[in-house]
C-alpha positions as CSV (number, residue, x, y, z in Angstrom):
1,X,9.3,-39.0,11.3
2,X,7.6,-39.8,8.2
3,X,9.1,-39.1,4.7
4,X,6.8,-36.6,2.4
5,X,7.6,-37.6,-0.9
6,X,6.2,-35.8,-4.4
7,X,6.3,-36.6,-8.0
8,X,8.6,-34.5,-10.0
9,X,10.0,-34.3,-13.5
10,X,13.3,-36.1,-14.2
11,X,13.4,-35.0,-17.7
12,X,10.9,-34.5,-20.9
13,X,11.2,-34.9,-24.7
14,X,9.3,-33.2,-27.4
15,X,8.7,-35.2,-30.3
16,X,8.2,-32.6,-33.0
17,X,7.7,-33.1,-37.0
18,X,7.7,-30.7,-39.4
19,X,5.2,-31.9,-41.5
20,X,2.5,-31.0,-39.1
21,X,3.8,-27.9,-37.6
22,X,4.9,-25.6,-40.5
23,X,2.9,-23.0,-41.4
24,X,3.3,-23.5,-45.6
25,X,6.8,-22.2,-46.2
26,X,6.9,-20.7,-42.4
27,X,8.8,-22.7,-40.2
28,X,6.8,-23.4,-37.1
29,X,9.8,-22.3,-35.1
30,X,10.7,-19.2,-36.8
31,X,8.8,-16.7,-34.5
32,X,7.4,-17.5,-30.7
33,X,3.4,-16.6,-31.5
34,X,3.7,-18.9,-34.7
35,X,5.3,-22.1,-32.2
36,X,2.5,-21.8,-29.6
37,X,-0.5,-21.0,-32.1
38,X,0.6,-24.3,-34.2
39,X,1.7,-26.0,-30.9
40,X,-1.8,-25.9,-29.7
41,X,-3.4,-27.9,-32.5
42,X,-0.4,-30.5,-32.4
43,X,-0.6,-34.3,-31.2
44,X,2.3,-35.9,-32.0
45,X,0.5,-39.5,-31.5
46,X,-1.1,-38.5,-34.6
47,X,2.2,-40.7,-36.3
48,X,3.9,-42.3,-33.4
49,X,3.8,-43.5,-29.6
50,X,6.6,-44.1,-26.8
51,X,7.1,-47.2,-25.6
52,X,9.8,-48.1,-23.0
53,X,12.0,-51.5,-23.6
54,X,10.5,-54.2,-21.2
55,X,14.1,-53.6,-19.2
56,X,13.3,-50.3,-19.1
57,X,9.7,-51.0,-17.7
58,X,10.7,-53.3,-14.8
59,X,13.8,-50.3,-14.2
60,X,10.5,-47.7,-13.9
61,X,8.5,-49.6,-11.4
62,X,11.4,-50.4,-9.5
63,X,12.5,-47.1,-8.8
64,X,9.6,-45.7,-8.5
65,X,9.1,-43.6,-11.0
66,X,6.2,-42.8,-14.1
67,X,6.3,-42.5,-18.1
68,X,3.6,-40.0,-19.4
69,X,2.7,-39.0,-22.8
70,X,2.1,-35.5,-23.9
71,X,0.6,-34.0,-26.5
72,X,4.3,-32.9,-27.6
73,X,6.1,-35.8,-26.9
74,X,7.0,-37.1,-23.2
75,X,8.1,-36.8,-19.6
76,X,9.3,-39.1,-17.0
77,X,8.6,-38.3,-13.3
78,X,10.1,-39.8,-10.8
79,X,8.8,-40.0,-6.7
80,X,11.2,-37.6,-4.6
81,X,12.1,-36.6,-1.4
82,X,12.9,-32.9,0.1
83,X,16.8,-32.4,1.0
84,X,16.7,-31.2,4.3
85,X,14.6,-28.0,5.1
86,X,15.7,-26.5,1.1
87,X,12.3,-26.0,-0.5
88,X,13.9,-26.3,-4.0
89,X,16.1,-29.1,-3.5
90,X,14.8,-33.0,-4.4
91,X,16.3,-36.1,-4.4
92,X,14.8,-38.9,-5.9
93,X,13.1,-41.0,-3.1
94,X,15.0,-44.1,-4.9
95,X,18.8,-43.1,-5.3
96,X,19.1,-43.2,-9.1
97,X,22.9,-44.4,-10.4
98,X,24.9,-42.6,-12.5
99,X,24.9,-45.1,-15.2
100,X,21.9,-46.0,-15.1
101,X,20.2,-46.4,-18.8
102,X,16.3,-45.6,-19.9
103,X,15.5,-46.7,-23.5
104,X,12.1,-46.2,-25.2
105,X,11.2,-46.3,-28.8
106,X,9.3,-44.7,-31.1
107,X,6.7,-46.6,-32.6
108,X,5.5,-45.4,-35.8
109,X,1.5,-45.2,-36.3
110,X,1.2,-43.6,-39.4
111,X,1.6,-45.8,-42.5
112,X,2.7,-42.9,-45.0
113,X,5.0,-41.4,-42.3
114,X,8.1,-42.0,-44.6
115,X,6.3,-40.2,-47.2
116,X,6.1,-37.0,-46.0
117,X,8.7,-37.5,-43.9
118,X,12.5,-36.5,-44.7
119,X,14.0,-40.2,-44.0
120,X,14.7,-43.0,-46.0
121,X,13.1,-46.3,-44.5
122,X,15.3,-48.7,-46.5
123,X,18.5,-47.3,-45.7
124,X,18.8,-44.2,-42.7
125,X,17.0,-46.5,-40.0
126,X,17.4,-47.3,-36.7
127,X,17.7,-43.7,-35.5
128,X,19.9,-43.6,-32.2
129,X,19.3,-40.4,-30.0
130,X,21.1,-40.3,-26.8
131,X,22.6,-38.2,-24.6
132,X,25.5,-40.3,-24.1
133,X,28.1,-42.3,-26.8
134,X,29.2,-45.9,-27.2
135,X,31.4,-47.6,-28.7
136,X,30.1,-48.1,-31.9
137,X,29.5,-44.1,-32.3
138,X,32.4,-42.7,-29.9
139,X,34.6,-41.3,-33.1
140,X,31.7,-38.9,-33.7
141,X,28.5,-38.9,-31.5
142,X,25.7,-36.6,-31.9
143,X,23.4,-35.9,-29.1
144,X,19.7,-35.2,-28.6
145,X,19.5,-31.9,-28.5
146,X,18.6,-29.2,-26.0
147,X,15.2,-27.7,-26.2
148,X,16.6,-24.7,-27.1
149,X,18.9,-25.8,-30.0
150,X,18.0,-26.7,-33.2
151,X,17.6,-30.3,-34.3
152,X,17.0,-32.8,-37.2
153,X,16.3,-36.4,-36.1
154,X,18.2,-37.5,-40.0
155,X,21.5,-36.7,-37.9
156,X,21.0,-39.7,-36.1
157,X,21.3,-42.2,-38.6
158,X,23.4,-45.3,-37.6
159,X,26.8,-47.0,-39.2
160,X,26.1,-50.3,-40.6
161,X,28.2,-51.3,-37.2
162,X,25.8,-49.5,-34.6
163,X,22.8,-51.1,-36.6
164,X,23.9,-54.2,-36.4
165,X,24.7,-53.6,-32.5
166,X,21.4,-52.1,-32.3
167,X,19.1,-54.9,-33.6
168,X,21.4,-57.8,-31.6
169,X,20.6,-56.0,-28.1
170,X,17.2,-54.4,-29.3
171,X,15.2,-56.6,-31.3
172,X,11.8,-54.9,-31.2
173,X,13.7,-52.1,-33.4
174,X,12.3,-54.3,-36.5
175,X,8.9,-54.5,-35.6
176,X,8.1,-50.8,-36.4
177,X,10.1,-49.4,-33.7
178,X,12.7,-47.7,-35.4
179,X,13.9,-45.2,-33.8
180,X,15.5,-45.6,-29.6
181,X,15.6,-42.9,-27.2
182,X,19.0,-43.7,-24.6
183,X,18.8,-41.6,-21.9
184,X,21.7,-42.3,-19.2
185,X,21.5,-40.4,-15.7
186,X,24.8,-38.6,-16.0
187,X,27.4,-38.3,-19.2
188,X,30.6,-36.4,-18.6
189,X,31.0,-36.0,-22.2
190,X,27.0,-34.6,-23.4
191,X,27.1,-32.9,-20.5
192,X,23.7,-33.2,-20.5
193,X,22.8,-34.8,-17.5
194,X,19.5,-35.8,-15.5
195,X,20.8,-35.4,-12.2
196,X,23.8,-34.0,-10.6
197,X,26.6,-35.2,-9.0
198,X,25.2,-35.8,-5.8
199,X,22.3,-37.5,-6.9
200,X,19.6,-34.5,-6.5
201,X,17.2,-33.4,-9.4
202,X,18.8,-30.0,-10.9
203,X,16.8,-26.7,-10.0
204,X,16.0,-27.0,-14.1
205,X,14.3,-30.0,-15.5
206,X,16.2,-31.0,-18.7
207,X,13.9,-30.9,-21.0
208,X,14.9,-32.4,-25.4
209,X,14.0,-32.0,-28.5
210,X,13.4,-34.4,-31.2
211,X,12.4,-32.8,-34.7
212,X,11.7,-34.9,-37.7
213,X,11.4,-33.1,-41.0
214,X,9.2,-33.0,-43.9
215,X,9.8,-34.5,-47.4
216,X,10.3,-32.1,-50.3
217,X,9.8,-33.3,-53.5
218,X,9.4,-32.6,-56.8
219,X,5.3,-31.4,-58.2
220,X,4.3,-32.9,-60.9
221,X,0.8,-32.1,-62.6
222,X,-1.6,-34.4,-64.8
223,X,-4.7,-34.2,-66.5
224,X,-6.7,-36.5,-64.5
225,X,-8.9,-37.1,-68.0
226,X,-5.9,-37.3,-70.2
227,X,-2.7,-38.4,-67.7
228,X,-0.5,-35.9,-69.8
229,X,2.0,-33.7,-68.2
230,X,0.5,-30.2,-67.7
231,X,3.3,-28.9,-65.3
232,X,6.0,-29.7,-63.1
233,X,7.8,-27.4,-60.6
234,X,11.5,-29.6,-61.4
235,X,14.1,-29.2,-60.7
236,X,12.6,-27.2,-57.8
237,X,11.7,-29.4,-54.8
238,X,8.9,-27.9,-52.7
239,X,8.1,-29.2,-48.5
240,X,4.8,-31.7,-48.5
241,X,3.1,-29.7,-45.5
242,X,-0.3,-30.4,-43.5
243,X,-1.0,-26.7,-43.2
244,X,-0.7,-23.4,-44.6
245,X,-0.5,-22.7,-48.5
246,X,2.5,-23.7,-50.8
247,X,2.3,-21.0,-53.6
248,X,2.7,-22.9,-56.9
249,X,1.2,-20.5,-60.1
250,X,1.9,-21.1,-63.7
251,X,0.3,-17.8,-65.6
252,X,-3.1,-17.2,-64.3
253,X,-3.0,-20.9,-63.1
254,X,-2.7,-21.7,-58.9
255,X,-2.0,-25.1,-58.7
256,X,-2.9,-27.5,-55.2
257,X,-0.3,-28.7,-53.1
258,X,0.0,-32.5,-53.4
259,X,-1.0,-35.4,-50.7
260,X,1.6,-36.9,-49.4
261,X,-0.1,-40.8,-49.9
262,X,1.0,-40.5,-53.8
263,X,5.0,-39.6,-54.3
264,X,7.7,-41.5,-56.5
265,X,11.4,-42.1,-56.0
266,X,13.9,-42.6,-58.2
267,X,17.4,-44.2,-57.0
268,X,20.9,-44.8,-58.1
269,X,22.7,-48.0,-58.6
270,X,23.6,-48.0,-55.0
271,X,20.0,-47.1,-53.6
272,X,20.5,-44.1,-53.1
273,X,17.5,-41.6,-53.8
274,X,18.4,-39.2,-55.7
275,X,14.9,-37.5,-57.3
276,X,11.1,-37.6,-55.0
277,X,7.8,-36.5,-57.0
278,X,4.7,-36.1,-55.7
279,X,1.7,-36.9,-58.3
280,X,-1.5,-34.8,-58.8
281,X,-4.1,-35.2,-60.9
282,X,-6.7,-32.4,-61.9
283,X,-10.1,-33.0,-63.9
């Protein structure tokens, strides 16, 4: 008797920033019309791509299974069998191990992505996000999150220990990869597994959320004839966004919300930012 296998979902990410998404001072997430009205305009390879680790290629092929890219982030299908005469019960046609590890990157393809985004490049990089712990982050993990829970990818900065781990076992993370997805099969201690126990694909595809968050920063207005100071909105910082309106008035005055390609840091003794401006200039 000949097997009838089927490509289904093992899992799928969305890759969600802020900077994009937000509706002005409306987060895109605060009402279900507002998500799938600036959902339908979003692209997230408008600043980055996923791109397995060449292990993690060769692990693909082998067990038979596909990488696709979405506009919202990305899924990984994976050839299947039915169990039995159960219409809703899969197994993957390739028994998949419990420990068994996916890794992918981000690559970044936006060079003013650390402008508008809320991340420091020279200090809060790699980004870990799993869904399991190791050794160097077992005191305090912090899992990728649920699709339904919030998320914030900053909480996944690395110890100087897990960066140094990282970059020995990873070394694509310095050419503009910089932040790793880890997905194992099963994790007692996430929960948050891809199978279950016996091996099947769950009646529910899991299904992450990755959401980077937009820069705010301090306004600062010029006279593009004379470069002096007409007004500043410190020591209020207010979120660089892509759409929607920013109110910023003075008197009878509406000022324009800055582009993100012009900003300014200032930093402590120990690198640390501690004030962001954003420049504009008006004739």
């Amino acid at each position: 008797m000949s097997i009838v296998s089927q490509y289904r979902p093992l899992f799928e990410v969305a890759v969600y920033h802020k900077y994009f998404l937000d509706d002005g001072l409306i987060a895109f997430d605060d009402n279900e019309p507002l998500q799938k009205k600036q959902l339908a305009n979003y692209n997230w390879n408008s600043f980055g791509k996923i791109i397995p680790t060449p292990q993690t290629s060769a692990l693909l092929k082998n067990h038979r299974m596909l990488l696709k890219q979405t506009q919202e982030g990305f899924l990984v299908l994976t050839e299947t069998e039915k169990v039995s005469d159960d219409p809703t019960t899969f197994k993957p046609l390739v028994t998949l191990d419990p420990e068994l590890i996916l890794d992918f990157y981000i690559q970044l393809t936006d060079a003013q992505f650390f402008n508008f985004t809320d991340l420091d490049a020279s200090s809060e990089l790699p980004l870990f996000i799993s869904n399991y712990n190791t050794l160097y982050n077992a005191a305090d993990p912090v899992f990728i999150a649920p699709y339904n829970n919030s998320s914030n990818a900053k909480n996944h900065r690395t110890s100087a220990l897990m960066q140094a781990h990282l970059y020995k076992k990873y070394p694509e993370l310095k050419l503009n990869k910089l932040v790793l997805i880890s997905l194992q099969m099963r994790n007692s201690r996430s929960g948050m597994n891809l199978i279950l126990n016996n091996g099947n694909l769950p009646q529910v595809m899991p299904h992450f959320k990755i959401v980077f968050h937009n820069r705010k920063t301090i306004w600062r207005y010029y006279s593009g004839s004379s470069k002096s100071l007409l007004f500043s909105t410190d020591p209020d910082e207010m979120p660089l966004v892509k759409n929607g309106i920013i109110p910023v008035n003075q008197g009878n005055t509406d000022y324009p919300a800055p582009n993100p390609s012009r900003i300014i840091q200032e930093r402590n003794p120990d690198g640390i930012i501690t004030k962001t401006y954003s420049n504009i200039y008006i004739n």
